[in-house]
C-alpha positions as CSV (number, residue, x, y, z in Angstrom):
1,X,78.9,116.2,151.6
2,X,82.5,116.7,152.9
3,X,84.0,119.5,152.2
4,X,87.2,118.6,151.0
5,X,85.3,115.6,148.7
6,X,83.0,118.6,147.2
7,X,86.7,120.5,146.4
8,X,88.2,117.7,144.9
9,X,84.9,117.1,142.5
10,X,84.8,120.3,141.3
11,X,88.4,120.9,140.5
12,X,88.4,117.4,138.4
13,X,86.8,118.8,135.3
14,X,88.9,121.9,135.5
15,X,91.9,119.8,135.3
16,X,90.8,118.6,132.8
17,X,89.9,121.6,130.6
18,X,93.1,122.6,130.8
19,X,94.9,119.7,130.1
20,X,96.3,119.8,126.6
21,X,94.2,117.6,123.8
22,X,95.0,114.4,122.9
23,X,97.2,114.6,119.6
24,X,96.0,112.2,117.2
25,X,98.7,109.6,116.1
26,X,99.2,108.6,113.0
27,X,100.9,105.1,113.0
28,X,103.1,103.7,110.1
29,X,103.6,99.5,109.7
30,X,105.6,98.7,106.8
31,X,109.1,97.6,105.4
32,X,111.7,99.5,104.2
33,X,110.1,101.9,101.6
34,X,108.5,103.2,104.8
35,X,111.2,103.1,107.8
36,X,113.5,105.7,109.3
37,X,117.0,105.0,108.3
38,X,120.1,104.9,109.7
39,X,122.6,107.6,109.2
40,X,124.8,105.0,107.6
41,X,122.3,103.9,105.1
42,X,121.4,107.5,103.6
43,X,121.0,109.2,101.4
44,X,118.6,106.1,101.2
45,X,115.3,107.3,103.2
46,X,112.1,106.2,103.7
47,X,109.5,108.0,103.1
48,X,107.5,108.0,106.6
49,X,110.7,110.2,107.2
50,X,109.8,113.6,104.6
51,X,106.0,112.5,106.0
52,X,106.3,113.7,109.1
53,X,106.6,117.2,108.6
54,X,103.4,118.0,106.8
55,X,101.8,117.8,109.9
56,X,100.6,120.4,112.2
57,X,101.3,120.3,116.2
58,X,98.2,118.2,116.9
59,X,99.0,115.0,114.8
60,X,102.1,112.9,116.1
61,X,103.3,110.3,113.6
62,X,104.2,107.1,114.8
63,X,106.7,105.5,112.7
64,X,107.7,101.6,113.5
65,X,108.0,100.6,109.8
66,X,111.4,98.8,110.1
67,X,113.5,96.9,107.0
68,X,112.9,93.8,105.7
69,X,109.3,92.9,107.5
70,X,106.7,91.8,106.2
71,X,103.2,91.0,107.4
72,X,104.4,87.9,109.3
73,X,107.5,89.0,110.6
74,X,106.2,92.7,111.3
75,X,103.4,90.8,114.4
76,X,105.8,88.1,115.2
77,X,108.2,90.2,116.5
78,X,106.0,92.6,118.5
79,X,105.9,95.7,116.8
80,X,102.2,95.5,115.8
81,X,101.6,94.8,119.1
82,X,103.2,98.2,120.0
83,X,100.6,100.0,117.8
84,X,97.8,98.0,119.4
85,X,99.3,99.1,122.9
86,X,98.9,102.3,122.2
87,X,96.6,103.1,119.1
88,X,93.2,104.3,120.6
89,X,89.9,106.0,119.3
90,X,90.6,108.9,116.6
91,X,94.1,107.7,115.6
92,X,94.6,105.9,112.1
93,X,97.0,103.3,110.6
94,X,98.8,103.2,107.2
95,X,99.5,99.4,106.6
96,X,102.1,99.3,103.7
97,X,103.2,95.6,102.9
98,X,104.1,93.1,99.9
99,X,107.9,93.8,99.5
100,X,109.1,91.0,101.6
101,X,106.1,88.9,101.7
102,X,106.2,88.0,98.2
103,X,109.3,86.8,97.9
104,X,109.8,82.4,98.4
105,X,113.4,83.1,99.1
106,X,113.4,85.0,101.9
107,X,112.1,84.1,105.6
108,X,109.7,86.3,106.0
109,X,107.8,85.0,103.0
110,X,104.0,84.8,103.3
111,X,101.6,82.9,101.3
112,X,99.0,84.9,99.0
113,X,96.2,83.2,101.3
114,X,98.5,84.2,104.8
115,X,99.0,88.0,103.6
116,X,95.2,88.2,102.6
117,X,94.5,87.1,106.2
118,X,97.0,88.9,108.2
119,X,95.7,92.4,106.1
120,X,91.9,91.7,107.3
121,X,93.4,90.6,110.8
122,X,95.5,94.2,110.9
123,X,92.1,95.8,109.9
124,X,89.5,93.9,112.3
125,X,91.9,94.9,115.3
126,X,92.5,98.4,114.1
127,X,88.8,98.9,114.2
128,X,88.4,97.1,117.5
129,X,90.3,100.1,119.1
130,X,88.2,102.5,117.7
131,X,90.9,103.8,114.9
132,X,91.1,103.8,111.5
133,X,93.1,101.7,109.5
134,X,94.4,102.2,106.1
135,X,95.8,100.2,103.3
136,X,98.4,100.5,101.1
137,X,99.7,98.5,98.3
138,X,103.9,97.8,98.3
139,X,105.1,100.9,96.6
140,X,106.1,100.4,93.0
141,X,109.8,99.0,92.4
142,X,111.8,100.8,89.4
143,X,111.5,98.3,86.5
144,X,111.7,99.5,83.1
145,X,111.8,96.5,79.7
146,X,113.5,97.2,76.7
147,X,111.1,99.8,75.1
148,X,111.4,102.3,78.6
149,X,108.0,101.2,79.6
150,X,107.6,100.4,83.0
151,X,106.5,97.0,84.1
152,X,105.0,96.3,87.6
153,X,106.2,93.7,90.0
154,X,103.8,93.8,93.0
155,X,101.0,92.4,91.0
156,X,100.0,89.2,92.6
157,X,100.3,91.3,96.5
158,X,99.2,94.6,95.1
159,X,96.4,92.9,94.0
160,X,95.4,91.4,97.7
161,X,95.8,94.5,99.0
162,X,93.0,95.9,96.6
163,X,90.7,93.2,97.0
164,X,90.6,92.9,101.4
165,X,90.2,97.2,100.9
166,X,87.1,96.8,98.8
167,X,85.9,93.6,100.8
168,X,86.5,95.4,104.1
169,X,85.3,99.2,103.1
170,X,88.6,100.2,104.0
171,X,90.4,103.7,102.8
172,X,93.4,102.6,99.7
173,X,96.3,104.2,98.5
174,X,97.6,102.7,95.6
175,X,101.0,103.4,95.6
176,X,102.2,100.5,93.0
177,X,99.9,102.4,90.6
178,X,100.6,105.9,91.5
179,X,104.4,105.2,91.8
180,X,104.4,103.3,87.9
181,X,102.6,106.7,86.7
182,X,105.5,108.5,88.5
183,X,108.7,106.5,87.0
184,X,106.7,106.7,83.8
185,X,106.6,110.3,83.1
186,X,110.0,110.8,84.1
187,X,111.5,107.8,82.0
188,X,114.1,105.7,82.4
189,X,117.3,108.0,83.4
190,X,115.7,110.9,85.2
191,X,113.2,108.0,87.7
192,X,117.0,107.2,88.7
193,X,117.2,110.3,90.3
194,X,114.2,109.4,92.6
195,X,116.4,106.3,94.0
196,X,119.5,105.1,95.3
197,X,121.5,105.7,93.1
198,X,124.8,106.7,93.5
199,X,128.5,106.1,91.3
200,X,131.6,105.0,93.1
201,X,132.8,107.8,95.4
202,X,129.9,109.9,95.4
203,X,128.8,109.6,99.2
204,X,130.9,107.9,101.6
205,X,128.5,105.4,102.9
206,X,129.1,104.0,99.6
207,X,132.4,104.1,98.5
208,X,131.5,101.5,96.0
209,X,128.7,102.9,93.9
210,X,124.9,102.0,95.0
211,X,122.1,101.5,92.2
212,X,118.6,100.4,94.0
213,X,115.8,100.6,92.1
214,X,114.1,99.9,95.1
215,X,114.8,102.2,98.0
216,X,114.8,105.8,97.7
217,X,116.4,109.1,98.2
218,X,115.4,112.0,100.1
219,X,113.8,113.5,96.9
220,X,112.2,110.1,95.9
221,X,110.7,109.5,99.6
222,X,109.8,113.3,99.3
223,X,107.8,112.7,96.5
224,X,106.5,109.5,97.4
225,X,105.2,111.2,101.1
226,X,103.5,113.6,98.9
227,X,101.0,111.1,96.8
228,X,100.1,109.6,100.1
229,X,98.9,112.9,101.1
230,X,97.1,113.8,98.4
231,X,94.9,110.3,98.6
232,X,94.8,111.3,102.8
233,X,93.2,115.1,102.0
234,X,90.5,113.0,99.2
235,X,90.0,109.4,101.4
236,X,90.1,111.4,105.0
237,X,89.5,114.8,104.8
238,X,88.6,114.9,108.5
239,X,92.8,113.8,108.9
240,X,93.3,116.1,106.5
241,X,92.4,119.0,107.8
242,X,95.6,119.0,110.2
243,X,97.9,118.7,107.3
244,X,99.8,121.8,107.6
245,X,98.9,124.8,105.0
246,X,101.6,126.8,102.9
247,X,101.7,130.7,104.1
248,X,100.9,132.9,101.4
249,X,102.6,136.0,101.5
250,X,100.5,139.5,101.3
């Protein structure tokens, strides 16, 4: 054999042993509850944004949740097809829809019967490159009736969402539920605090006053981050082990 061919054979696997492991990426598809604001929208934040730091160095997460998509609107204009591009074997996928799907008046409505499909569509091509996919029901809206309980308004979606996870053996994190339980125990004035919700000349990006019972603040995506990472260490512990630990001191 040639010499210089034997050389460049053995130094191959070398390179790469001491090339750096892949990290495992963690992609995020969703709406707005999910996406990385703009400065000029905060305090509202998403909460992929808190998420990302629980993490140790080998996970990278992957955030193209992005406002007002929704299943439809979220493939037609290519960003799925960025997480196909480059999702590969070992990484995962939180889906997170319903919010703009469910609504008839907007453009990126989908049909109960399109969302069901375009959730076991996300999943079947998720799996096809080797990854794992997860779903997760539109995160609960701040609705309270007249006697401070708290009243749901995902149900219909929510509901889909349940069903293709159970149909398709795939890991769920109900955030609808978990989120209800969460405005619940705080009751009607202190779940504010969780949200948007500001009075006139409090922050400048809203001179006006803000009240959103829909999109949250840092402590409400905070909190929110931290139920989806509870269900992560029970559904994946394998994930889970690279969720970062707290430092006790001596």
């Amino acid at each position: 054999m040639n010499k210089k061919i034997r050389t460049i054979l053995i130094a191959i696997p070398l390179l790469s042993f001491l090339l750096p492991p892949k990290k495992i990426k963690i992609f995020l598809a969703g709406d707005s509850t999910m996406s990385v604001k703009e400065t000029k929208a905060y305090p509202e934040t998403g909460w992929g944004m808190p998420f990302v730091y629980f993490w140790d160095s080998t996970v990278q997460v992957v955030n193209l949740a992005r406002n007002g998509r929704s299943t439809s609107s979220f493939r037609k204009e290519g960003l799925w097809d960025q997480i196909m591009k480059d999702c590969s074997a070992g990484d995962y996928v939180l889906i997170q829809f319903g919010h703009n799907d469910e609504v008839p008046t907007k453009k990126t409505y989908t049909t109960e019967a399109e969302f069901k499909n375009n959730l076991e569509r996300f999943v079947a091509e998720v799996r096809a490159k080797k990854g794992q996919p997860v779903l997760i029901t539109p995160v609960a809206r701040r609705k309270f009736n007249a006697a401070g309980k708290i009243e749901g308004t995902h149900e219909v979606y929510s509901a889909i969402v349940r069903s293709v996870a159970t149909a398709l053996k795939v890991p769920l994190i109900d955030l609808d539920h978990q989120a209800q339980e969460l405005y619940q125990q705080l009751g009607v004035e202190n779940s504010k605090l969780l949200f948007n919700h500001l009075q006139p000349g409090e922050h400048p990006n809203y001179p006006g006053g803000k009240a959103d019972d829909t999109h949250f603040n840092e402590l409400g995506a905070r909190k929110i981050a931290e139920r989806v990472l509870a269900d992560i260490r029970t559904l994946l512990p394998g994930l889970a082990e690279h969720i970062i630990k707290p430092v006790t001191k001596k």
